[in-house]
C-alpha positions as a Markdown table, in Angstrom:
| # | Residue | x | y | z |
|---|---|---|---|---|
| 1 | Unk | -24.6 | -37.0 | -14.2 |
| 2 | Unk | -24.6 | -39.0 | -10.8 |
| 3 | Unk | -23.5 | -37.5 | -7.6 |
| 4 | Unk | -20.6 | -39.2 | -7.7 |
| 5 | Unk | -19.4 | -37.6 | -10.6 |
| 6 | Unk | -20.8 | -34.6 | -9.5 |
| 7 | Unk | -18.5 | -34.3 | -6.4 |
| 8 | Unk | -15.5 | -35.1 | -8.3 |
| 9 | Unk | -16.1 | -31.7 | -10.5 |
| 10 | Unk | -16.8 | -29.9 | -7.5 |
| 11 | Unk | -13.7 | -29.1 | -6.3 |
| 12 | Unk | -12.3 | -27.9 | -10.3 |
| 13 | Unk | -15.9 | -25.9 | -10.6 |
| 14 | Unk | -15.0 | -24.2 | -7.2 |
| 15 | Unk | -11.1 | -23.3 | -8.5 |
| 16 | Unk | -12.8 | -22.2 | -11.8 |
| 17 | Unk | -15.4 | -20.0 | -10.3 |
| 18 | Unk | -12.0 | -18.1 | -7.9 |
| 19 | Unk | -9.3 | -18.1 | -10.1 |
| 20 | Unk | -11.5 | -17.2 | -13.6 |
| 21 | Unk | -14.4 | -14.5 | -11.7 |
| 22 | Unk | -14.1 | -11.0 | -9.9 |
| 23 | Unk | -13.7 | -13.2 | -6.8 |
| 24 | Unk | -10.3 | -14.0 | -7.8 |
| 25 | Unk | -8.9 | -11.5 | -5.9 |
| 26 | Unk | -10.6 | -11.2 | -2.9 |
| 27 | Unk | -10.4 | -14.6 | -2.1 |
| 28 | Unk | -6.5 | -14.7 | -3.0 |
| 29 | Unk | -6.2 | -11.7 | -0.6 |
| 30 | Unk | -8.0 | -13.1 | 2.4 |
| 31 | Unk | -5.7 | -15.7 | 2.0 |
| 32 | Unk | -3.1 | -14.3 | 2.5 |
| 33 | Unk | -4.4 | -11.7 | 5.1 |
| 34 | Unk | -4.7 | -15.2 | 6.9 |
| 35 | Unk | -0.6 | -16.0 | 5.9 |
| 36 | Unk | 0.1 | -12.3 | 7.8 |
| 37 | Unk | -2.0 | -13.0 | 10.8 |
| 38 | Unk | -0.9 | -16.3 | 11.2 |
| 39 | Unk | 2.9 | -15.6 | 11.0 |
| 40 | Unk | 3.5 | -18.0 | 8.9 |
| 41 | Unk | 4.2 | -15.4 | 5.7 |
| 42 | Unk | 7.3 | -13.8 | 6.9 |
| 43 | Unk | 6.0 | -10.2 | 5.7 |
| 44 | Unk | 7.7 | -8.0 | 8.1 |
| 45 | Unk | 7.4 | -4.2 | 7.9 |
| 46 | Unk | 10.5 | -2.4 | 6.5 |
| 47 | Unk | 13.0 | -0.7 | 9.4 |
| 48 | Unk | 12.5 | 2.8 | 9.2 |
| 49 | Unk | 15.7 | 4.5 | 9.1 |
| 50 | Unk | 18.0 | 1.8 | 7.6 |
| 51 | Unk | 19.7 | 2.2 | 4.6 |
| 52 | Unk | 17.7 | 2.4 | 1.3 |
| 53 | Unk | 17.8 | 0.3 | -1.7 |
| 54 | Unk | 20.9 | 0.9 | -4.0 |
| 55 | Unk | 18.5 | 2.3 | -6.6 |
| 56 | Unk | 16.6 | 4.6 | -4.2 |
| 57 | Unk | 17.3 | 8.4 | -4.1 |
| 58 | Unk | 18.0 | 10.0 | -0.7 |
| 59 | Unk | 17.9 | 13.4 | -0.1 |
| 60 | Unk | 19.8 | 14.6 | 3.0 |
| 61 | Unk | 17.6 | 16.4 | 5.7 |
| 62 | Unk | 19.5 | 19.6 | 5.4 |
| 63 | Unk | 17.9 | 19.8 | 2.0 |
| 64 | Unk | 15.7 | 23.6 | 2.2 |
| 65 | Unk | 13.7 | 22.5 | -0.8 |
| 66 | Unk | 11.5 | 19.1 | -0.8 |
| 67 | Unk | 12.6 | 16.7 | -3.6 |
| 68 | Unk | 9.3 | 14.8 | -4.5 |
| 69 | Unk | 7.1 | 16.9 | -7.2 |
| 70 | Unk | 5.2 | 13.9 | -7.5 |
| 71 | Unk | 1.6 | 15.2 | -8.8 |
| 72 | Unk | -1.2 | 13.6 | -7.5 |
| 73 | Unk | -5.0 | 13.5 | -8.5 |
| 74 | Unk | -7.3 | 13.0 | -4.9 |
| 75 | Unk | -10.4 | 10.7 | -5.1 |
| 76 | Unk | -12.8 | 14.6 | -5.1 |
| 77 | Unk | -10.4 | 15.4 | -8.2 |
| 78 | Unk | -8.3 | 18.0 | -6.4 |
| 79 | Unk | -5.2 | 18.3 | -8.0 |
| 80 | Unk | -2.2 | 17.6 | -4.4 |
| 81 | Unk | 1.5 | 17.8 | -5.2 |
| 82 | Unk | 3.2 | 15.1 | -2.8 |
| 83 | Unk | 5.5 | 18.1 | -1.6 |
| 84 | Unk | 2.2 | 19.6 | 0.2 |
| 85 | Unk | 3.5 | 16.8 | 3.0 |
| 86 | Unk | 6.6 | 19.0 | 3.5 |
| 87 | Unk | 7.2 | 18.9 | 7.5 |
| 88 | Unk | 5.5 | 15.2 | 7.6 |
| 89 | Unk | 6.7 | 11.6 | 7.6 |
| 90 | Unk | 5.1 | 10.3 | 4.9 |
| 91 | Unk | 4.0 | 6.3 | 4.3 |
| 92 | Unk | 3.2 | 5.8 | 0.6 |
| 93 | Unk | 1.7 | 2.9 | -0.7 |
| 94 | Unk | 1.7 | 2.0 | -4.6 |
| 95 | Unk | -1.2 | -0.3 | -4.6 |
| 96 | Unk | -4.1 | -2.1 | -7.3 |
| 97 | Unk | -7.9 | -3.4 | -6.8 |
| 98 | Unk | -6.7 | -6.0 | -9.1 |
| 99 | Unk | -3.8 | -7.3 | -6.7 |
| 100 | Unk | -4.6 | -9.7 | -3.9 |
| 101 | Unk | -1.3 | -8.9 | -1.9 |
| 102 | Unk | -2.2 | -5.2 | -2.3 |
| 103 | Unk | -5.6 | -6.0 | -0.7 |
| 104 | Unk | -4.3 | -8.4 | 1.9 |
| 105 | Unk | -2.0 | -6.0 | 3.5 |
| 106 | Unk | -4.7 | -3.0 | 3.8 |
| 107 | Unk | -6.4 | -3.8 | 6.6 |
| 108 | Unk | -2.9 | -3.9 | 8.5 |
| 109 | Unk | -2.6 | -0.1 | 7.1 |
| 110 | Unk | -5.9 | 1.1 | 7.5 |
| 111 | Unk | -5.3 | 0.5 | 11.0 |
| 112 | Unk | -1.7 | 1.7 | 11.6 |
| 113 | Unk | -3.4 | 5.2 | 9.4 |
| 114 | Unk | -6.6 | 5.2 | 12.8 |
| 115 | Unk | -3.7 | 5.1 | 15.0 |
| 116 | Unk | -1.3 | 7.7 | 14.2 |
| 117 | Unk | -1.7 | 11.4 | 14.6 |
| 118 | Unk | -2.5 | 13.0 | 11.2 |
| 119 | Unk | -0.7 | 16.2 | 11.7 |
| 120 | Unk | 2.6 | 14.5 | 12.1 |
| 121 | Unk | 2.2 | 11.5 | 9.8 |
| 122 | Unk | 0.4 | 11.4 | 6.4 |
| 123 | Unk | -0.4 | 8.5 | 4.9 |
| 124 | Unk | -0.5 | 8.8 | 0.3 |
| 125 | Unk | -2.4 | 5.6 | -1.3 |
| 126 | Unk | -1.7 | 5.8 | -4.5 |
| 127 | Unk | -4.0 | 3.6 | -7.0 |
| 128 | Unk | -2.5 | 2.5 | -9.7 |
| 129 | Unk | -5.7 | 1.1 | -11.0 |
| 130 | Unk | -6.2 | 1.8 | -14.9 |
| 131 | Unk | -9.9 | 2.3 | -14.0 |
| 132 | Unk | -10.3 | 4.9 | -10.7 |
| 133 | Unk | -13.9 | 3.8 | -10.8 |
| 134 | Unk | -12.7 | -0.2 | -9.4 |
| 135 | Unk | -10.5 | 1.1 | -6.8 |
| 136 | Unk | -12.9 | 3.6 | -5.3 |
| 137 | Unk | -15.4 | 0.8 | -5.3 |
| 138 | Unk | -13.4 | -1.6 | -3.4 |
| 139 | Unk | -12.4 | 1.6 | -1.1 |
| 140 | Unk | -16.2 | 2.0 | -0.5 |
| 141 | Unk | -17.0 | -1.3 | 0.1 |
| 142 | Unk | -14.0 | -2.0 | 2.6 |
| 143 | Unk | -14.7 | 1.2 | 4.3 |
| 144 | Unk | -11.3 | 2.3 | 4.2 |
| 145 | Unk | -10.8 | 6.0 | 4.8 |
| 146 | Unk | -6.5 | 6.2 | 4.4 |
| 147 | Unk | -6.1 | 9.3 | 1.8 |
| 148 | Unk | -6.0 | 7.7 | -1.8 |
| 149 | Unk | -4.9 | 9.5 | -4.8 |
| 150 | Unk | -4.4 | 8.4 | -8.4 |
| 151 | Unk | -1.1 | 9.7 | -10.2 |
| 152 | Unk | -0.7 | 12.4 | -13.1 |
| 153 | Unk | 1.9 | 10.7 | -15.0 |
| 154 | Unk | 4.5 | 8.4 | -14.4 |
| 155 | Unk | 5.9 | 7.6 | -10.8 |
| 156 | Unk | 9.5 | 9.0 | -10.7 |
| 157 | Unk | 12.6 | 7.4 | -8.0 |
| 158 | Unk | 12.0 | 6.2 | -5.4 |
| 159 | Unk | 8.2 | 5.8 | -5.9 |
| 160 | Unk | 9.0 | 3.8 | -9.8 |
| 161 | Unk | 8.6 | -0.3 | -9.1 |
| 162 | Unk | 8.4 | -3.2 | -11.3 |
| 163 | Unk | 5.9 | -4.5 | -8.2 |
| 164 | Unk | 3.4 | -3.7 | -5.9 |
| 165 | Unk | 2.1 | -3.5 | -3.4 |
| 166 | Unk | 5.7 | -1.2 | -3.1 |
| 167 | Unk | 5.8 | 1.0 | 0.0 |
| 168 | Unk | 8.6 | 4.1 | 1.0 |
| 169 | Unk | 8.7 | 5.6 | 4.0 |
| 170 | Unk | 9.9 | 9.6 | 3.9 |
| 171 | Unk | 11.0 | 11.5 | 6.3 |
| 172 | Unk | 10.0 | 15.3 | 7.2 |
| 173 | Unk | 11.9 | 16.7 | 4.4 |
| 174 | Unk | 11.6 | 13.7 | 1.8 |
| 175 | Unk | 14.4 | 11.9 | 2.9 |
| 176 | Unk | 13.6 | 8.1 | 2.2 |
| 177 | Unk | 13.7 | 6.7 | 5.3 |
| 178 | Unk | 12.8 | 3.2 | 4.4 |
| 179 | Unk | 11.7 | 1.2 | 1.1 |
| 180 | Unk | 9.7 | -2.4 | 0.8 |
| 181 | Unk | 8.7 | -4.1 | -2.1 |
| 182 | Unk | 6.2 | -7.0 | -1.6 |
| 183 | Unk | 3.3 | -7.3 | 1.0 |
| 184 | Unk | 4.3 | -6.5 | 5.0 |
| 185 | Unk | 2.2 | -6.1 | 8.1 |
| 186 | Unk | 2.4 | -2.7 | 9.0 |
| 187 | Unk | 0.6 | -2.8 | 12.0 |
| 188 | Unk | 2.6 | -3.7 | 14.6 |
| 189 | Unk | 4.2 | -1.3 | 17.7 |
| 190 | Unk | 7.1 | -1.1 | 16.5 |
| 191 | Unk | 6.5 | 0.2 | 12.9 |
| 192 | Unk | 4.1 | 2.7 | 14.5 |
| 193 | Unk | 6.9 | 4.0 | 17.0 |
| 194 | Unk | 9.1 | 4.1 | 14.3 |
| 195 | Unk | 7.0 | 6.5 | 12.1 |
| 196 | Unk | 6.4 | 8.5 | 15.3 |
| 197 | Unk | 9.9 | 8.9 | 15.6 |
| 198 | Unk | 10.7 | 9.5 | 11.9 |
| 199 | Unk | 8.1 | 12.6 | 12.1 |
| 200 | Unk | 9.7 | 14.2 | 15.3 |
């Protein structure tokens, strides 16, 4: 084979090696982590406190009891019932290794999670990964240290999605205070001031 016909493969050999290897999704993800930072993927955080999907359960805040028995299974293996966050606002994420808009949009989150106080906000990553092993590889290997649990069974409303990355936003006593389906950039002022507001 000549270069000539070399150089004309290249660019299919290239596709091949991303779109058919492991790399598949890292390289789709910094992609779009490029779309976010760029503005030019309109992938705006959710507005905390506006009115909820039409399939989304809300809980009014003079509830005594917290609605969510959502149990949870911690990366150590300690068993953590989502109602433990009672008092908190609470950002959880429904996420995958295997999804590159699930990957592009943690950065943005690990960040907003360094920024807010962890006694009034609590951040719940939940991997939906089939195989815990993959996620907590990519969690070591990205360094992120956002709490990330695996579920026990299967996710009941609001926290049930036909997508992900799916994010919903509760308030101190479970109260969803905002629900987005799709990749956003949560780390931006006004999504942090919003959760700081939601917790007071």
């Amino acid at each position: 084979m000549n270069r000539k016909n070399l150089l004309q493969w290249l660019p299919l050999a290239v596709f091949a090696l991303v779109m058919f290897t492991p790399l598949r999704t890292t390289v789709l993800a910094g992609l779009q982590r490029g779309l976010l930072a760029t503005g030019l993927w309109n992938a705006d955080a959710p507005t905390v406190g506006a009115a909820p999907a039409a399939n989304t359960l809300v809980v009014p805040t003079s509830v005594a009891t917290y609605p969510h028995q959502l149990h949870l299974t911690a990366l150590d293996g300690k068993p953590v019932n989502l109602s433990d966050l009672k008092g908190k606002a609470v950002f959880v994420n429904m996420w995958a290794s295997w999804c590159p808009p699930c990957v592009a949009e943690m950065p943005g989150i690990q960040a907003l999670h360094e920024k807010l106080d962890p006694e009034k906000v609590a951040f719940v990553m939940i991997s939906l990964d089939k195989n815990p092993a993959k996620a907590r590889a990519m969690l070591k290997r990205q360094g992120y240290t956002f709490p990330v649990y695996f579920p026990t069974g299967p996710l009941a409303p609001p926290f049930d999605s036909n997508s992900i990355p799916s994010t919903v936003i509760l308030g101190p006593n479970g109260e969803v205070a905002a629900r987005h389906e799709g990749m956003a950039d949560y780390d931006t002022p006004e999504f942090k001031a919003a959760l700081e507001q939601l917790a007071h």
